[in-house]
C-alpha positions as CSV (number, residue, x, y, z in Angstrom):
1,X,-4.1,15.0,8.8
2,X,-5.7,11.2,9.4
3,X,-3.1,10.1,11.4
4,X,-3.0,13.2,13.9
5,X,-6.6,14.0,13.4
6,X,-5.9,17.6,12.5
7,X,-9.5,18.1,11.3
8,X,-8.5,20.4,8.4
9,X,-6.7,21.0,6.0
10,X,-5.8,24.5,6.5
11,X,-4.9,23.0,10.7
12,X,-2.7,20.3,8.8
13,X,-0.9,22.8,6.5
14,X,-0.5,25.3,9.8
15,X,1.4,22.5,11.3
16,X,3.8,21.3,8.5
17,X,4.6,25.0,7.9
18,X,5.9,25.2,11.3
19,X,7.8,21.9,10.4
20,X,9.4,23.7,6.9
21,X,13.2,23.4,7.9
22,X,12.7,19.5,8.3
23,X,10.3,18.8,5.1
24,X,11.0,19.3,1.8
25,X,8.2,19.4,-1.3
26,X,7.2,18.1,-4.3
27,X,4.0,19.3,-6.2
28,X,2.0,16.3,-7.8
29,X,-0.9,18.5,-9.9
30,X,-2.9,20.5,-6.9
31,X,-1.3,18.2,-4.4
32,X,1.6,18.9,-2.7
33,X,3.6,15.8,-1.4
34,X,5.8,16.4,1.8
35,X,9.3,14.3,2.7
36,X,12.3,14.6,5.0
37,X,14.5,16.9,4.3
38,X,18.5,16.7,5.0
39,X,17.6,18.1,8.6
40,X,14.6,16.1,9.0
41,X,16.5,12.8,8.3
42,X,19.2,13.8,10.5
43,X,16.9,14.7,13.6
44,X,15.2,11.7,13.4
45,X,18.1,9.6,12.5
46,X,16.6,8.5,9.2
47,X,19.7,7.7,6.5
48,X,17.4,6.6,3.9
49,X,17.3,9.6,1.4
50,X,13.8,9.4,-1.0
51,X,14.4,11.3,-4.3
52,X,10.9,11.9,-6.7
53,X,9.8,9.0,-8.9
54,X,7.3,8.1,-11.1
55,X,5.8,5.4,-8.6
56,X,5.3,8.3,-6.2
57,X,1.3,7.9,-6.5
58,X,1.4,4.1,-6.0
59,X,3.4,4.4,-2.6
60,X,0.8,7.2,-1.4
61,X,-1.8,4.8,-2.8
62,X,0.1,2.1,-0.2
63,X,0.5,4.5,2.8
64,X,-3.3,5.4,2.6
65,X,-4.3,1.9,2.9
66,X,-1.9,1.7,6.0
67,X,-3.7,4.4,7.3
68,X,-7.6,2.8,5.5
69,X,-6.6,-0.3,7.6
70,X,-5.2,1.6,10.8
71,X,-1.9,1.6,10.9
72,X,-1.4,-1.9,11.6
73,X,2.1,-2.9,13.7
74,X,2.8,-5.7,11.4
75,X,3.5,-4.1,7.7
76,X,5.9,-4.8,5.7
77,X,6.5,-3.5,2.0
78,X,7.5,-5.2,-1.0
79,X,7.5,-9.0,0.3
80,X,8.9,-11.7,-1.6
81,X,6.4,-14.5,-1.2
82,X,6.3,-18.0,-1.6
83,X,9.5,-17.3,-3.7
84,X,8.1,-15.7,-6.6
85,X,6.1,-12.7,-5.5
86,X,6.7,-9.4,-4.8
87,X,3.5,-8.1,-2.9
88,X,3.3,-4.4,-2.1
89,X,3.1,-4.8,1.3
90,X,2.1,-8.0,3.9
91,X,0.5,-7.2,7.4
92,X,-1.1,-8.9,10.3
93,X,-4.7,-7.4,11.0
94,X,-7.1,-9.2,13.6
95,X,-4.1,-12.2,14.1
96,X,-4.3,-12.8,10.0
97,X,-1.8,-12.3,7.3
98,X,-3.2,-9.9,4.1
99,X,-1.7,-9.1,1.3
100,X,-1.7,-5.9,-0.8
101,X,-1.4,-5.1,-4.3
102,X,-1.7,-1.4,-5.4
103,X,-3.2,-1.1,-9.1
104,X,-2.3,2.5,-10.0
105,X,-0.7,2.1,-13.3
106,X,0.1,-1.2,-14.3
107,X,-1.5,-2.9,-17.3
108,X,-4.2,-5.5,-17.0
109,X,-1.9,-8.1,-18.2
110,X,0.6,-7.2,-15.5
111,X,-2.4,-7.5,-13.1
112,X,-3.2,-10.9,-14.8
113,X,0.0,-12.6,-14.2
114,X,1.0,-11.4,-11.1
115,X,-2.4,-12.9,-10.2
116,X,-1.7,-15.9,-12.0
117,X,1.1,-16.5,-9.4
118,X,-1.3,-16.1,-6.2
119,X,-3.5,-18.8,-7.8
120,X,-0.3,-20.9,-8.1
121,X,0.5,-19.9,-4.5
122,X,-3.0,-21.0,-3.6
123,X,-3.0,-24.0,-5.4
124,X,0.1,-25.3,-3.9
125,X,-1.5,-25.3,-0.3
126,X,1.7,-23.4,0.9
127,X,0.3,-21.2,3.8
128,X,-3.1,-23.6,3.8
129,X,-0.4,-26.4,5.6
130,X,1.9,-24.4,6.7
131,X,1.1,-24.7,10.7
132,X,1.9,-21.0,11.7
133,X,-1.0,-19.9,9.1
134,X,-3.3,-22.7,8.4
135,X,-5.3,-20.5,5.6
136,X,-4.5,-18.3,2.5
137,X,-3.9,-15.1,3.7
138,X,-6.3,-12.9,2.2
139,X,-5.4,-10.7,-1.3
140,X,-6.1,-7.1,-1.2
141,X,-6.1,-4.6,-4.2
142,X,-6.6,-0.7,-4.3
143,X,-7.3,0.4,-7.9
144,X,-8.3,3.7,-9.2
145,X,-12.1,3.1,-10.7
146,X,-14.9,0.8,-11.2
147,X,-13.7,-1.1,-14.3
148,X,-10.5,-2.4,-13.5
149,X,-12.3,-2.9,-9.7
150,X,-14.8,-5.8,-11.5
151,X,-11.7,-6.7,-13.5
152,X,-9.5,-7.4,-10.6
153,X,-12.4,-9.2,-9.0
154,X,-13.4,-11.5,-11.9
155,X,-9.6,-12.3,-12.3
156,X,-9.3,-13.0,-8.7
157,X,-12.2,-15.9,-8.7
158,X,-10.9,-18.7,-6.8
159,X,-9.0,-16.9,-4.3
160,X,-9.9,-14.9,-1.1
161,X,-10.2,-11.4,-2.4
162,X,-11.4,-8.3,-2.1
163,X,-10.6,-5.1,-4.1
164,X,-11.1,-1.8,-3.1
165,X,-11.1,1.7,-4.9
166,X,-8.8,4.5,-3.8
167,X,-11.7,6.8,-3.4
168,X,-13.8,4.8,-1.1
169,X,-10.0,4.2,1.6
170,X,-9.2,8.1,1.5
């Protein structure tokens, strides 16, 4: 609906019912989740074939900060950085490198050391020398409420971060 500017809902699911024979669904509570189906993939030559999962809400979380920080031509998911991070995605925004971590589910302690790592990363002056950056690229989290929002934030002191909740990027 964002990305087309369909205006409504009841305009957005108009359209994707006149898409039906190339989407398949998947309801998610009230929500209904749409994907390729067989013919879909086939008509737009896609050979990757994406089956339900329980991390379905953290990728939707992902795709609606693509969308949050509009659509940027540079994104890539699930970097390996500095050799031992896995970010949800990288991408280049305003000729600078960010990186996003989606906080759906995980446990603080997850949150904690994975953090631990970017203040390792940070510490070693990797990017900060590195002549194609020159600076730290800058961390960015999408949670689900306030708490873990000031947690993510106190845990992140000493980096360049900013954490935002899903509610205020939908």
């Amino acid at each position: 609906m964002k990305l087309h500017d369909l205006k409504s809902v009841r305009n957005t699911n108009r359209v994707l019912s006149k898409m039906k024979l190339y989407l398949s669904t998947v309801k998610d509570g009230f929500d209904t989740i749409y994907c390729l189906s067989k013919e879909g993939r086939e008509m737009v030559g896609c050979e990757r074939i994406r089956k339900r999962t329980s991390q379905v809400n953290h990728f939707i979380m992902r795709n609606q900060f693509y969308i949050f920080a509009h659509c940027p031509n540079e994104w890539k998911i699930e970097q390996k950085i500095g050799g031992q991070i896995i970010c949800d995605a990288a991408f280049k925004q305003s000729g600078k490198w960010h990186f996003l971590e989606v906080d759906n589910n995980a446990t603080m302690t997850a949150n904690k050391k994975k953090i631990e790592k970017y203040k390792k990363l940070h510490e070693s002056k990797m990017f900060q020398n590195h002549k194609e950056y020159g600076y730290f690229p800058l961390l960015l989290w999408v949670t689900t409420n306030d708490y873990r929002q000031k947690k993510l934030l106190e845990l992140c002191r000493g980096i360049p971060c900013n954490v935002f909740m899903i509610d205020d990027i939908k």
